[in-house]
C-alpha positions in Angstrom: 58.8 57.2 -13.3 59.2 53.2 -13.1 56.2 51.4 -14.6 57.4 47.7 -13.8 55.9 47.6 -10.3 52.9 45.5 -9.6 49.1 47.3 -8.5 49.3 48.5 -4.5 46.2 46.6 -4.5 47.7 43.2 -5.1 48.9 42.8 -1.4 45.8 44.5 0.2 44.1 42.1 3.2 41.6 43.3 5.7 42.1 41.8 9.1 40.1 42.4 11.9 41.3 43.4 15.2 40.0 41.3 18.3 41.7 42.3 21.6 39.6 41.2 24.3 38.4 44.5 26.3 40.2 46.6 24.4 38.6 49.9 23.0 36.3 48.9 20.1 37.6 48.7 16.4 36.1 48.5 12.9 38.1 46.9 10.3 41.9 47.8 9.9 43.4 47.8 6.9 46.7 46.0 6.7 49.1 45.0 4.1 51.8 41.9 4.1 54.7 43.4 3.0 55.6 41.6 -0.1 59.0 39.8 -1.1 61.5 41.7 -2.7 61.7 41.0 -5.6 58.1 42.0 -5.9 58.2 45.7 -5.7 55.6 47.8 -5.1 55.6 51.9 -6.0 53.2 54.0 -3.3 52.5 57.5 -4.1 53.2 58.1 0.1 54.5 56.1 2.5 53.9 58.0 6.3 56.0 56.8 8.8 54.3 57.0 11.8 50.7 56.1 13.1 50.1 58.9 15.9 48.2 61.5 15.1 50.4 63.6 12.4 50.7 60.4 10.4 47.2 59.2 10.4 46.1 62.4 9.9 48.4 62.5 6.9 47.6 59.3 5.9 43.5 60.0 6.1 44.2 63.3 3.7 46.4 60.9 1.2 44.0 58.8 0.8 40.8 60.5 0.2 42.9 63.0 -2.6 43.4 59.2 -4.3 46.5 58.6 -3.6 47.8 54.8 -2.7 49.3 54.9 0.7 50.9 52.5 3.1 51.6 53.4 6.7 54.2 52.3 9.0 54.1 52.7 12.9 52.2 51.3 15.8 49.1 53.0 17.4 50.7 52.3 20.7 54.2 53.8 20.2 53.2 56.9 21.0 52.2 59.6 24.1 48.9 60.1 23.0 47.6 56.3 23.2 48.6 56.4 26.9 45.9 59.5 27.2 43.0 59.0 29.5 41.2 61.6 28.6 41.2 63.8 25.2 39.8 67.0 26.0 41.1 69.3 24.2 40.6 68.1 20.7 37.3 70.1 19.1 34.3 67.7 18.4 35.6 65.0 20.1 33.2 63.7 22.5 32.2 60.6 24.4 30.7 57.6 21.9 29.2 54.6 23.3 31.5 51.8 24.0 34.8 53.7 22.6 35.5 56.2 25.7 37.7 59.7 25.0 41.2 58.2 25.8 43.6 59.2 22.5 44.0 55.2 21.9 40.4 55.3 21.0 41.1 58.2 18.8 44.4 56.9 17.4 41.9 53.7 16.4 39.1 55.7 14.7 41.3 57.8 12.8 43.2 54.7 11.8 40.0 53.0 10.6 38.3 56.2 8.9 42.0 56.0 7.1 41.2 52.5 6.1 38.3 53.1 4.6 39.5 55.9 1.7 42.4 53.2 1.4 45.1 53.9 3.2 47.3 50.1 4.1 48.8 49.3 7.1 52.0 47.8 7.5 51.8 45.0 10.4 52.6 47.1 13.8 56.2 46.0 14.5 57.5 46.6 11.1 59.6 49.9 11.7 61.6 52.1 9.3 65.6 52.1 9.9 66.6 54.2 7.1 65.9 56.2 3.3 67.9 56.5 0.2 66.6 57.6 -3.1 67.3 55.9 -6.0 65.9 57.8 -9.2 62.6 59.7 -8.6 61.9 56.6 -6.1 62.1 56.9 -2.5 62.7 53.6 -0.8 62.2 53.1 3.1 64.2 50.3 4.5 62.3 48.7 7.3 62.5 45.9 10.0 60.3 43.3 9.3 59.9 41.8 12.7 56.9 39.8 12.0 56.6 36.3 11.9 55.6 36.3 8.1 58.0 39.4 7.2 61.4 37.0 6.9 63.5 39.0 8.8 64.8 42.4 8.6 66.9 44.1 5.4 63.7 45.0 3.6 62.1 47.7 1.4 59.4 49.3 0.4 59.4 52.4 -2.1 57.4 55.5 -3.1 57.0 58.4 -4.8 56.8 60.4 -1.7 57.4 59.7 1.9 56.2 61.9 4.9 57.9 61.4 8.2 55.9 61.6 11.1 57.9 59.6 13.4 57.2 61.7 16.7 59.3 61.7 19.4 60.9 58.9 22.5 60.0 59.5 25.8 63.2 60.7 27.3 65.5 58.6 30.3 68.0 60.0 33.1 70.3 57.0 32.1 71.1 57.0 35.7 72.9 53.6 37.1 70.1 50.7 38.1 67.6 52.6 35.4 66.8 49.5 33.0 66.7 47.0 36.3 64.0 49.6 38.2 62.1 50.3 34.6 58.8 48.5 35.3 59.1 47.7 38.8 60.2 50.6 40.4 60.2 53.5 37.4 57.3 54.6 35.1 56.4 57.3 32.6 52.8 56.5 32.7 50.5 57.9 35.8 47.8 56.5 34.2 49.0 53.0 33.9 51.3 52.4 36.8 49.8 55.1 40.1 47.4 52.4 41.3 50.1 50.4 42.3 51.2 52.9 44.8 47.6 54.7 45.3 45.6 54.4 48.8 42.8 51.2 48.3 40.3 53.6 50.1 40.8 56.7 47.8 39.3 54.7 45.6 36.3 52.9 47.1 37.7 49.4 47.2 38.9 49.4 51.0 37.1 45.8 51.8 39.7 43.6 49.6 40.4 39.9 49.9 43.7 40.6 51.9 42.6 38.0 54.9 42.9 35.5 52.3 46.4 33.8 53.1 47.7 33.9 49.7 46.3 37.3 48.6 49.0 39.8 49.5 50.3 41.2 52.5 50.3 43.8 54.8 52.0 46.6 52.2 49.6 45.8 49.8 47.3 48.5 51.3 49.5 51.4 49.9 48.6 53.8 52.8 52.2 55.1 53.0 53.8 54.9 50.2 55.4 57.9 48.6 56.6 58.6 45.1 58.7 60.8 43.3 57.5 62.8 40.0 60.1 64.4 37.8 59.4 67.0 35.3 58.0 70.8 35.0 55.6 70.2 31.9 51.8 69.5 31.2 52.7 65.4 31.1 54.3 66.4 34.9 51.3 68.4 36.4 48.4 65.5 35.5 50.6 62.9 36.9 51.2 64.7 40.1 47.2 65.5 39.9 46.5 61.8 39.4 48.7 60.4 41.5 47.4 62.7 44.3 43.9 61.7 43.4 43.7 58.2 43.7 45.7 58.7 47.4 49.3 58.4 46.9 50.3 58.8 50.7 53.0 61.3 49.1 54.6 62.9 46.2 58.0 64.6 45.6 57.3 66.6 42.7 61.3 67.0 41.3 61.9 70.0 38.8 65.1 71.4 37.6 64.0 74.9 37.3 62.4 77.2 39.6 59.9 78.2 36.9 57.4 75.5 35.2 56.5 74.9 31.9 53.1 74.0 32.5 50.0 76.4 32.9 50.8 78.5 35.9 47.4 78.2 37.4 47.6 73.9 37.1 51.0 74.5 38.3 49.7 76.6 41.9 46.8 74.3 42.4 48.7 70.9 42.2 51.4 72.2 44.4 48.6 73.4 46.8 48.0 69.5 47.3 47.9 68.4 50.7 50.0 65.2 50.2 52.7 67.2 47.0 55.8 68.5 48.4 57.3 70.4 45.4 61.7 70.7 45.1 62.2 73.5 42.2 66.0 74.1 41.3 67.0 70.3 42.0 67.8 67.3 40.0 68.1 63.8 40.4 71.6 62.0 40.5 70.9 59.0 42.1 68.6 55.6 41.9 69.0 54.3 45.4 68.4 50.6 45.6 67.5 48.0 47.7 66.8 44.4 47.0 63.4 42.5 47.2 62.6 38.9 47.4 59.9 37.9 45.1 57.1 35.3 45.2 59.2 32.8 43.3 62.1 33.7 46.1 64.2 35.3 43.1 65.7 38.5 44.5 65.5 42.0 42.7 66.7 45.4 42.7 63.4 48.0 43.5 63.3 51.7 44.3 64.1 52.9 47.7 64.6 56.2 47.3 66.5 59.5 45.2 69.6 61.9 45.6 68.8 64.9 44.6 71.8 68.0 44.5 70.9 72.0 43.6 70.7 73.0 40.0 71.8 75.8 38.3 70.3 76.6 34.7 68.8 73.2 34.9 72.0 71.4 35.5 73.5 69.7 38.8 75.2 72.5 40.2 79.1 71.8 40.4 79.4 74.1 43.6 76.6 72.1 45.4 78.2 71.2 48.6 75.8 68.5 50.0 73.3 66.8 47.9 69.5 65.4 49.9 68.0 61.3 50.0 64.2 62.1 49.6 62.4 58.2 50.6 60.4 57.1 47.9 58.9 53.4 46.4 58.4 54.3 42.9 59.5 57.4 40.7 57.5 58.5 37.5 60.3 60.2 34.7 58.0 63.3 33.2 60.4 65.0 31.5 59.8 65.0 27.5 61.2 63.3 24.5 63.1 63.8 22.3 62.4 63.8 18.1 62.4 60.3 16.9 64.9 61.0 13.4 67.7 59.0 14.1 66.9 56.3 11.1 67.3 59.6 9.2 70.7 60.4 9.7 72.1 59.2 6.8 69.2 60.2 4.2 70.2 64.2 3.6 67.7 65.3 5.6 68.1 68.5 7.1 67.9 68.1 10.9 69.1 70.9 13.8 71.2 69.9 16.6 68.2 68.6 18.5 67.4 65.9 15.9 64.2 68.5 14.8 63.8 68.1 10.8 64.0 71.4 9.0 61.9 72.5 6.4 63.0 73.8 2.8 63.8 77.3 2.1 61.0 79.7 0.8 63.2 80.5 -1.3 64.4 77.4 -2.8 61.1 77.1 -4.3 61.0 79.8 -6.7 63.4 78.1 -9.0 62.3 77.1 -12.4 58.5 77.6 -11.3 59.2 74.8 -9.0 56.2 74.8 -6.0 57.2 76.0 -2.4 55.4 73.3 -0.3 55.8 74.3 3.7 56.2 71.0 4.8 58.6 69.8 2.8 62.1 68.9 3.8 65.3 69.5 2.1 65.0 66.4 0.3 62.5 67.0 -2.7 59.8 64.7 -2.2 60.0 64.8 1.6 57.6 66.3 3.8 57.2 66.1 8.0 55.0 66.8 10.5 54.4 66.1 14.0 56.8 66.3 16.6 59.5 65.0 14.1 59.7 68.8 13.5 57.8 70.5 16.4 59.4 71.1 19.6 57.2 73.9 20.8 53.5 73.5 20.5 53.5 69.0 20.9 49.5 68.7 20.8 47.8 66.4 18.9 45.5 68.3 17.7 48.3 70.5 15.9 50.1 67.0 14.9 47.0 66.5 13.0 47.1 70.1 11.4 50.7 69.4 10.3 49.8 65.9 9.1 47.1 67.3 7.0 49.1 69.8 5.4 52.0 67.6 4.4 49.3 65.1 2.5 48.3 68.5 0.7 52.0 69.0 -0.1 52.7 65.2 -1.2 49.7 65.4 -3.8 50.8 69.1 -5.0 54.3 67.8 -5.3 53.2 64.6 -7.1 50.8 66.9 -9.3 53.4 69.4 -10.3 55.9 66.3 -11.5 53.3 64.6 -13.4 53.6 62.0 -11.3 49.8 62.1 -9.3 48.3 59.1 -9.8 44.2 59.8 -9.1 43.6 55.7 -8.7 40.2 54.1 -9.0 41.4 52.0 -6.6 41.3 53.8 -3.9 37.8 54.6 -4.2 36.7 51.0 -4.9 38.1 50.1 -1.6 36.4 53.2 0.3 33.1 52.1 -1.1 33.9 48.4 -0.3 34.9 48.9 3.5 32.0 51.0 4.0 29.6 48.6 2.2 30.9 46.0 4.7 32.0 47.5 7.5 31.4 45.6 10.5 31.5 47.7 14.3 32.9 44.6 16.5 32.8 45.8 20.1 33.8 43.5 22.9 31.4 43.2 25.3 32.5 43.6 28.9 30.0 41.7 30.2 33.0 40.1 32.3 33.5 42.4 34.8 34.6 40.5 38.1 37.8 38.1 38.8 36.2 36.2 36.1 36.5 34.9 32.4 35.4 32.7 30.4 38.5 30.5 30.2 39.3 30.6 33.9 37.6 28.7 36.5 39.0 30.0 39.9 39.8 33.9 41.6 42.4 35.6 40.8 42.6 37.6 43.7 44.4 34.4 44.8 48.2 34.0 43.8 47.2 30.0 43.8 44.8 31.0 40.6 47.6 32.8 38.3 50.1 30.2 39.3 46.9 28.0 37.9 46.4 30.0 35.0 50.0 30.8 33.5 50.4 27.3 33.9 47.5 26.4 31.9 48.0 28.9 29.2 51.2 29.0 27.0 50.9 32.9 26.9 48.9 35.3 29.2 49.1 38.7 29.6 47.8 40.8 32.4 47.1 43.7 31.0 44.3 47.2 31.3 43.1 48.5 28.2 44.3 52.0 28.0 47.7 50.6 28.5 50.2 51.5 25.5 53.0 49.3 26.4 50.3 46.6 27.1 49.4 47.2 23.2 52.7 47.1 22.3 53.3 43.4 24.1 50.4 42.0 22.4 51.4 43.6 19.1 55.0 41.6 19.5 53.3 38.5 20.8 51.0 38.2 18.0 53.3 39.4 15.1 55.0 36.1 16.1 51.9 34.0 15.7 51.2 33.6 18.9 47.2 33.9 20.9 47.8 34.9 24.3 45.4 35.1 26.9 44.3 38.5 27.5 43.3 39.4 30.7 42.4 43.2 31.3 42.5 44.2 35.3 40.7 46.9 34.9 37.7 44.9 33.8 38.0 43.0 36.9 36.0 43.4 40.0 38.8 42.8 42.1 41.5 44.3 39.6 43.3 46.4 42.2 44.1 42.7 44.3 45.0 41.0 41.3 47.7 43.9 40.3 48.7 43.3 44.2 49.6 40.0 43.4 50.9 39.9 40.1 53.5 42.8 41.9 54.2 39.8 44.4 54.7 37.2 42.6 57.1 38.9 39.6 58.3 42.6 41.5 56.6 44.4 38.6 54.1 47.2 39.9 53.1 48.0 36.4 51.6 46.3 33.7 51.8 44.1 31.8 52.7 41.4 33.3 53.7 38.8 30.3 53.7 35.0 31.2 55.0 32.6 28.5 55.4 29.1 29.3 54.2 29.9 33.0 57.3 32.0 33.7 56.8 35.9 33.5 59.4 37.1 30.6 58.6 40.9 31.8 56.5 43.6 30.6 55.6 45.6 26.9 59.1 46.9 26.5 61.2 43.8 27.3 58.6 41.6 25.3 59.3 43.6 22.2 62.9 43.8 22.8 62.6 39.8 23.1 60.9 40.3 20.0 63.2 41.8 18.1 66.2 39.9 19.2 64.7 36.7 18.0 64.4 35.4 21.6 60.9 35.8 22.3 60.2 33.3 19.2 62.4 30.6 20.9 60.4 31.2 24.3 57.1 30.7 22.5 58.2 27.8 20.8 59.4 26.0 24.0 56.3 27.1 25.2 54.5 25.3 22.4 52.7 28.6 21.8 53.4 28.6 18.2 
């Protein structure tokens, strides 16, 4: 094994985490990656922070090993999760709700504490090679303080739990609708088209002149919901909840995925109509003037034509236009392994990682370690290599038992390194270990920094203005995370602004759809001018462009 690289410890820092209203955190963990030409040898790197890799990376660390973890807590299904209710023991705790983000954070920070590192959130692997007995990850180090991309980092070990991507219909107008007009979050985006007095909040500020106008009330919109699974059934549920006028529930199949029993009392809805054996062909657009008088594309309905085993059906004769103002895509993901095409990595035709033969460990005593892939040293778990089961609390079963496997393989080469360190550091973070919950004492139109309502369109015109970078966010909103995550990897300090902490949250979300066309959230201003939402701000990121915008801004 090399013995020239310097201590993991030498590049530890603690940072804390400070989001205004977000879900309350402890101390996280995170490591600058280091230049070079200063290498660094992990015993694992896990690629991935859902919960296979944190699980993985909470077993690493408390068997000694030094570990470094690469991912984001938002760049995953889970941390869009309302409610996590089917994960034993894990119940409501004051201040930190049952939503998986707030899982995702603990987990991250009980990980933290046996001394586990984090690599800063937008730093993403794009590849692995070995070299020797030493794996090395090559990453993308967008981050302000990362120089650029074309890095490294190596290990004795690496364990891919790099999940899945939500999957698209890459029908034409897609990318112009996404945000506006198409979602894959219920949770985040439904309000925008839900019924004000479903939800208690009929009296509003709409006789205000620049509030919002008449359609702002929601009482007939419709949407369409596409997808047969578990992720389909709660949005439809939701979406029917909080008084979507009505919803086209779109599935390709005649049979469901999803629990039969969810599946016959959702479609038992008063306001679901349900279309089995069809498929969507079609986006049809129509434009939509903005609040700035710029004009853009936004949903005005779908084609839908007969399936036949889950495809459009060549023999259809006549296809259907179902009216519709928003659609939500339900309908899966796929495994997240393409960095790992050229590594030798075994993967099927559905980019699922296979495990080693049983029987290619009975060679020369050599160990036969279930999660390992058929690259020695390699291990997975997660929906990198499950396309069946895809819970989290299975994730975190599979993450557990690849941490066993890392240390077993490590132990068997004589290559396990037991290191004081790590225990030092579990002692230390405990020792002073500070619980920093936001209070949300702020819970009207209001905030500290702002002096006016912004149920008013006059006040965020005010505000954007006034502030080089604001985002309008809610807290259990992934892609919101992910925004700040690029914003601030850049050096920026936006302005935080969490609707759902505001009395009149539902207006302002009204408004912010006026003024920019985007009925989801965020909403990112820099410089006064909205540059988009969580996807297109790291995509900015990651192009370089959103550093020029924030330096225009004088933001950074």
């Amino acid at each position: 094994m090399p013995s020239s690289f310097p201590h993991p410890n030498k590049h530890f820092s603690r940072v804390q985490r400070s989001m205004k209203h977000s879900s309350p955190s402890t101390t996280t963990h995170y490591v600058d990656l280091p230049p070079a030409s200063d290498q660094i040898l992990y015993d694992a790197i896990i690629v991935g922070c859902g919960p296979a890799g944190l699980t993985a990376a909470l077993f690493a660390s408390r068997m000694g090993m030094s570990v470094l973890v690469l991912g984001s807590l938002s760049g995953g299904s889970l941390a869009g999760t309302d409610v996590l209710d089917n994960f034993p023991s894990y119940v409501h705790a004051p201040g930190a709700g049952r939503g998986g983000r707030a899982w995702l954070q603990a987990t991250m920070d009980q990980a933290g504490e046996f001394g586990a590192r984090f690599a800063p959130p937008t730093v993403v692997a794009t590849g692995l090679k070995r070299m020797g007995e030493t794996w090395i990850v090559s990453v993308d180090g967008h981050d302000h303080d990362a120089g650029g991309s074309g890095r490294d980092v190596r290990s004795r070990t690496v364990i891919v739990a790099s999940g899945s991507l939500p999957r698209r219909l890459d029908l034409t107008h897609e990318s112009e609708l996404w945000g506006r007009s198409l979602h894959n979050c219920a949770l985040c985006d439904g309000e925008a088209y839900g019924s004000r007095s479903s939800r208690g909040d009929s009296s509003s500020s709409s006789n205000n002149s620049d509030s919002h106008g008449s359609a702002s009330t929601n009482n007939d919109k419709s949407v369409a919901v596409i997808g047969g699974g578990d992720a389909a059934v709660e949005a439809v549920s939701l979406l029917a909840r909080i008084g979507v006028h009505t919803i086209h529930w779109i599935h390709r199949r005649e049979e469901f995925k999803a629990n039969a029993a969810e599946v016959e009392r959702v479609r038992k809805l008063p306001n679901v109509q349900t279309w089995t054996s069809f498929v969507v062909v079609e986006w049809i657009v129509k434009q939509d003037t903005r609040h700035d008088g710029e004009t853009v594309k936004i949903l005005d309905g779908v084609r839908i034509v007969g399936s036949k085993d889950g495809m459009a059906d060549p023999g259809a004769t006549s296809s259907l236009t179902i009216p519709c103002d928003g659609a939500f895509l339900m309908i899966g993901s796929t495994p997240n392994t393409k960095w790992l095409e050229s590594s030798g990595v075994e993967m099927d035709d559905a980019g699922l990682i296979r495990f080693m033969s049983r029987d290619a460990g009975n060679h020369d005593g050599t160990p036969f370690l279930p999660s390992q892939t058929s690259m020695a040293g390699v291990f997975a778990a997660g929906e990198a290599v499950d396309g069946m089961y895809r819970q989290a609390l299975t994730a975190a079963s599979d993450g557990a038992k690849s941490a066993m496997d890392a240390e077993r393989y490590l132990r068997f080469y004589g290559a396990a390194t037991i290191t004081p360190f790590a225990r030092e550091r579990a002692a230390e973070s405990r020792e002073t270990r500070t619980d920093d919950y936001d209070d949300h004492d702020h819970d009207d139109e209001t905030h500290p920094r702002i002096n006016c309502d912004l149920s008013h369109s006059s006040c965020i015109s005010q505000v954007v203005s006034e502030h080089p970078v604001v985002v309008f966010g809610k807290s259990f909103c992934s892609y919101c995370h992910r925004a700040l995550e690029a914003l601030e990897a850049e050096g920026a300090k936006p302005l935080n602004l969490q609707i759902d902490y505001m009395k009149n949250g539902r207006d302002v979300q009204d408004i912010l759809s006026d003024m920019t066309g985007r009925r989801t959230v965020p909403n990112v201003f820099v410089g006064g001018k909205t540059i988009g939402g969580g996807q297109e701000t790291v995509e900015l990121h990651e192009s370089g462009e959103l550093r020029k915008l924030l330096q225009a801004a004088n933001a950074i």
